[in-house]
C-alpha positions as a printed NumPy array, in Angstrom:
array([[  0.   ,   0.   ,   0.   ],
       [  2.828,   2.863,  -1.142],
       [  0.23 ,   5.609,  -1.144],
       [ -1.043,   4.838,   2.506],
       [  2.817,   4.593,   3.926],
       [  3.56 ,   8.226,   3.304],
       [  0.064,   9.121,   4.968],
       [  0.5  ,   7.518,   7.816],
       [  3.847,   9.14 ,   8.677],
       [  5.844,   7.083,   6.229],
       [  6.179,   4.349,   8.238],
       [  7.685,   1.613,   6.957],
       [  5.165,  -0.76 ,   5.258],
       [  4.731,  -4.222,   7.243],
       [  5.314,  -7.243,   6.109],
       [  2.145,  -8.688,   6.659],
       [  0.173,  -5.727,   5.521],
       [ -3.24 ,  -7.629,   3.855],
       [ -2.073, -11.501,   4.47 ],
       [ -4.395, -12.025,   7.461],
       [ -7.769, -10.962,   5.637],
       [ -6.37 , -12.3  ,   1.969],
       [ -6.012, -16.012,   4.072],
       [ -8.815, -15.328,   5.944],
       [-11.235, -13.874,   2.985],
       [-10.615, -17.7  ,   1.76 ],
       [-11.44 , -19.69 ,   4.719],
       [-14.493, -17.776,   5.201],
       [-15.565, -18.283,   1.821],
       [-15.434, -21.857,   1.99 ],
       [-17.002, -21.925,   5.547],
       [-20.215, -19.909,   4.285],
       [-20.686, -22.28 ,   1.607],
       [-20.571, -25.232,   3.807],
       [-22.932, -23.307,   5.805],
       [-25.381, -22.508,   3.901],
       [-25.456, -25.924,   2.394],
       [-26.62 , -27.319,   5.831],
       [-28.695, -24.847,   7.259],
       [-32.442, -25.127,   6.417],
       [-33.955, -23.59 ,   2.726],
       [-35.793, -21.155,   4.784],
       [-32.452, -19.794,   6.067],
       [-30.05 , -20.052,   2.918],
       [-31.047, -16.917,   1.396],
       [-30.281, -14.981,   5.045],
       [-27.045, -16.824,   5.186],
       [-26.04 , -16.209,   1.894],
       [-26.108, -12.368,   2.209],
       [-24.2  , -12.399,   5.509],
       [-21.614, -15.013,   4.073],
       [-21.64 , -12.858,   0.818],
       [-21.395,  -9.002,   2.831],
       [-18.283, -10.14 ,   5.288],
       [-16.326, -12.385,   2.229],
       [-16.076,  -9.332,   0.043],
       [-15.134,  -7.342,   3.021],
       [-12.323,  -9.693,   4.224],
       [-11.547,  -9.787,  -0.093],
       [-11.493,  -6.167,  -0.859],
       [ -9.337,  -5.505,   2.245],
       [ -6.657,  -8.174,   1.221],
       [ -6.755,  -6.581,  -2.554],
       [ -6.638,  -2.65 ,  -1.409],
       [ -3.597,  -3.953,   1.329],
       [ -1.565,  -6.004,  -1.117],
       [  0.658,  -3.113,  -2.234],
       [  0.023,  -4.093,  -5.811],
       [ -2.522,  -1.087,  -7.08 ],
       [ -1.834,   1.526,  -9.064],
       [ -2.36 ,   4.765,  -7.287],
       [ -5.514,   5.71 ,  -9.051],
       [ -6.959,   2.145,  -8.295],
       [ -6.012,   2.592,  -4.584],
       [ -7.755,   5.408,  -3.786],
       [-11.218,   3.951,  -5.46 ],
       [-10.437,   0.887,  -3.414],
       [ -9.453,   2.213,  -0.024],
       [-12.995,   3.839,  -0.583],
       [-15.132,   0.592,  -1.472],
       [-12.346,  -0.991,   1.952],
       [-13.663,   1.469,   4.454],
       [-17.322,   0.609,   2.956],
       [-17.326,  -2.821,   3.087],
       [-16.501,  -2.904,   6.641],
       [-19.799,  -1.45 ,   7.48 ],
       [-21.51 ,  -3.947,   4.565],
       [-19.881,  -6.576,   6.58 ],
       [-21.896,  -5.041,   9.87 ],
       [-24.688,  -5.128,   8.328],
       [-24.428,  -8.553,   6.679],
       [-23.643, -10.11 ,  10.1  ],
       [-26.786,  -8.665,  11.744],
       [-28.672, -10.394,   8.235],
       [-27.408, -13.597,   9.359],
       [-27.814, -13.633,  13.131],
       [-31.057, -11.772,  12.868],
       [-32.877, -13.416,   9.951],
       [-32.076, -16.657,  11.152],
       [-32.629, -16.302,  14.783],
       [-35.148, -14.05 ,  15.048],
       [-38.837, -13.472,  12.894],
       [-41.666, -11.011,  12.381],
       [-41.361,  -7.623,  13.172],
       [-38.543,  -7.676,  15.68 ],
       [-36.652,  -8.948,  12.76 ],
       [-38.147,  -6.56 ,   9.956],
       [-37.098,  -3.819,  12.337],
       [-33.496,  -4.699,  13.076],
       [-32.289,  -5.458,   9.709],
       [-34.023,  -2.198,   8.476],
       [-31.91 ,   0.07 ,  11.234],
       [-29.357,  -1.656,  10.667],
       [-29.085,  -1.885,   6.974],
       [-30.349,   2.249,   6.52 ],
       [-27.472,   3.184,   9.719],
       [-24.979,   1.005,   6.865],
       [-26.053,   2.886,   4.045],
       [-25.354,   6.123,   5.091],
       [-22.469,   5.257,   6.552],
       [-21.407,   3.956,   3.631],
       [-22.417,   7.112,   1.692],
       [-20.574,   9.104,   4.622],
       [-17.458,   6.907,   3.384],
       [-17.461,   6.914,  -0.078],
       [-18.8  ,  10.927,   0.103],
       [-15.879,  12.14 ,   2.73 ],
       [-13.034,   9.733,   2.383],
       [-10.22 ,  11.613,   4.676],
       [-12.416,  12.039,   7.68 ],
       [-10.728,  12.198,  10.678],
       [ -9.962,   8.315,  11.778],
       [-12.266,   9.168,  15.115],
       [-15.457,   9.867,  13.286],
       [-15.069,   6.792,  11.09 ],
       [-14.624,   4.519,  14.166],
       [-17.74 ,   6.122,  15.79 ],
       [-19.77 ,   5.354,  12.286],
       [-18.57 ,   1.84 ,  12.338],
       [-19.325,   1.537,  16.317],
       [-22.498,   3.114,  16.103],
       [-24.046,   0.99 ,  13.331],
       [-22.552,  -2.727,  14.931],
       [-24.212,  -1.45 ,  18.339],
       [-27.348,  -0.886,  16.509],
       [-29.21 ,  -4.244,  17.957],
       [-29.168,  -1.898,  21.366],
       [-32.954,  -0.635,  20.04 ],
       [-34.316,  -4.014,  20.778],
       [-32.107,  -6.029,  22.767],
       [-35.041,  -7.578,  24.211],
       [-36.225,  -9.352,  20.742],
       [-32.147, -10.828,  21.161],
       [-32.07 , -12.146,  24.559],
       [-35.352, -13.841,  24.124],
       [-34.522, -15.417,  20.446],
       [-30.971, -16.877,  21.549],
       [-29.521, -18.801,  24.157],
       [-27.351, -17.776,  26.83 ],
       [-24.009, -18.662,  24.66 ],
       [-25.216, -17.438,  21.114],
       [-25.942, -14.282,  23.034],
       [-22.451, -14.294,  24.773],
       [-20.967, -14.788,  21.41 ],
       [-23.   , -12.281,  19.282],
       [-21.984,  -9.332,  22.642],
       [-17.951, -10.651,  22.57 ],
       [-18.159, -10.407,  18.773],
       [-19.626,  -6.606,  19.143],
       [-16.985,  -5.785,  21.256],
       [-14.038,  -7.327,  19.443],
       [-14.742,  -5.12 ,  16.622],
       [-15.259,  -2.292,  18.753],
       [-11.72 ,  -2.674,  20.391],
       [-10.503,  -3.218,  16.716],
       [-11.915,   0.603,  15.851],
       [-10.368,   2.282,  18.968],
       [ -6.91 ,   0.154,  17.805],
       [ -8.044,   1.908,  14.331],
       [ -8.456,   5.359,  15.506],
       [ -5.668,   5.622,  18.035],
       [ -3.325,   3.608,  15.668],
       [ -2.281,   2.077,  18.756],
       [ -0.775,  -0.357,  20.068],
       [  1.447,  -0.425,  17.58 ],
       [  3.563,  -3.605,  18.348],
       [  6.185,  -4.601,  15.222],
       [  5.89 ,  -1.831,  12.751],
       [  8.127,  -3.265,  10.428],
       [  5.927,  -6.538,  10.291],
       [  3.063,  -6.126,  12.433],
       [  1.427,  -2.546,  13.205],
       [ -1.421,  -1.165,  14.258],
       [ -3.185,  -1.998,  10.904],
       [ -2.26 ,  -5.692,  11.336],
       [ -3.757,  -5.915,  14.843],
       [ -6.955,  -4.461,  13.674],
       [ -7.187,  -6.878,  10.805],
       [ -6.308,  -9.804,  13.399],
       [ -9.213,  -8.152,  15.958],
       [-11.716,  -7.88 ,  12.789],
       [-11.345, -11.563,  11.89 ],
       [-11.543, -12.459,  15.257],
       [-14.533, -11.327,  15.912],
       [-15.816, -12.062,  12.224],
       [-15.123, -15.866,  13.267],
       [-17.404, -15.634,  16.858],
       [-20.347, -14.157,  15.222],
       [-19.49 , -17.282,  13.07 ],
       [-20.128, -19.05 ,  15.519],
       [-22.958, -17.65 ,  16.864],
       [-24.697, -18.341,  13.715],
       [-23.406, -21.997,  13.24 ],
       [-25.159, -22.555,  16.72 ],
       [-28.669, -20.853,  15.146],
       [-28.395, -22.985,  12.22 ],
       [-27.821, -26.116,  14.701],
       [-30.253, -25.68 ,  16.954],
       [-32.887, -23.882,  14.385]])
């Protein structure tokens, strides 16, 4: 990424800059599949969109942090990057939601959610140097959107799917203060700030995973 070195203080670029979400954009992929040949038909179609949403999240981020883009290519890509995170939000909500929940508790989560997404998107694509603070608030304000009917949640999932959909919200909100305070920075020469907050990202990508392999067990 030679464009993003010199704005971020022209730090050195690390080593493994984009090789966590390029191996991980892969092992997703082939877990979604798997998953939504299992789960129920009545579930496939949620499933899909939430495998679809965080795959081309994990994808785009592994292609915009490979260092191989031309300059004009990175800056549409670090655009469609910083939107696909919040497509991946959204998408996870489709998949925990629309699986575990139904009726209008449903209808009106994945609407907030997906609207909150798509302006935030819009904010991204629309104001792409914001100051790194505001974008982690967007990001954090949109994943804690299932705060406007928690109740519909705790009654639709057990005590562990719950557990796992609140540690998987607050991974990724640890992984936007680690994005906004580019810190800790731990091996800048092979893994920075960025790295960690790819590492956090997956992380909690894998226990809302989870979560939703449970749903699709027990549903």
């Amino acid at each position: 990424m030679q464009g993003t070195a010199a704005a971020e203080g022209a730090l050195p670029r690390p080593r493994l800059r984009g090789v966590i979400h390029r191996y991980a954009s892969v092992g997703f992929a082939v877990g979604f599949v798997v998953l939504v040949v299992v789960a129920d038909a009545g579930d496939r179609s949620w499933l899909a969109v939430y495998g679809l949403a965080v795959t081309t999240m994990l994808a785009v981020s592994a292609a915009y942090h490979s260092g191989r883009l031309s300059p004009a290519a990175q800056g549409v890509f670090k655009r469609i990057d910083h939107s696909t995170i919040l497509l991946a939000i959204a998408g996870s909500y489709t998949g925990i939601v629309g699986v575990g929940l139904d009726g209008s508790a449903r209808t009106r989560l994945l609407v907030a959610v997906w609207v909150l997404a798509a302006i935030g998107m819009a904010i991204r694509m629309l104001w792409l140097h914001a100051p790194y603070p505001i974008v982690a608030v967007v990001y954090v304000a949109v994943g804690w959107v299932a705060v406007i009917d928690i109740g519909a949640l705790t009654d639709a999932l057990t005590g562990t799917e719950l557990a796992l959909v609140v540690l998987g919200g607050v991974l990724y909100s640890v992984g936007a203060a680690v994005y906004a305070l580019h810190a800790p920075n731990p091996w800048p020469a092979t893994f920075g700030y960025h790295e960690l907050f790819h590492a956090v990202v997956v992380l909690a990508a894998a226990v809302h995973f989870g979560a939703v392999c449970s749903l699709v067990a027990t549903g």
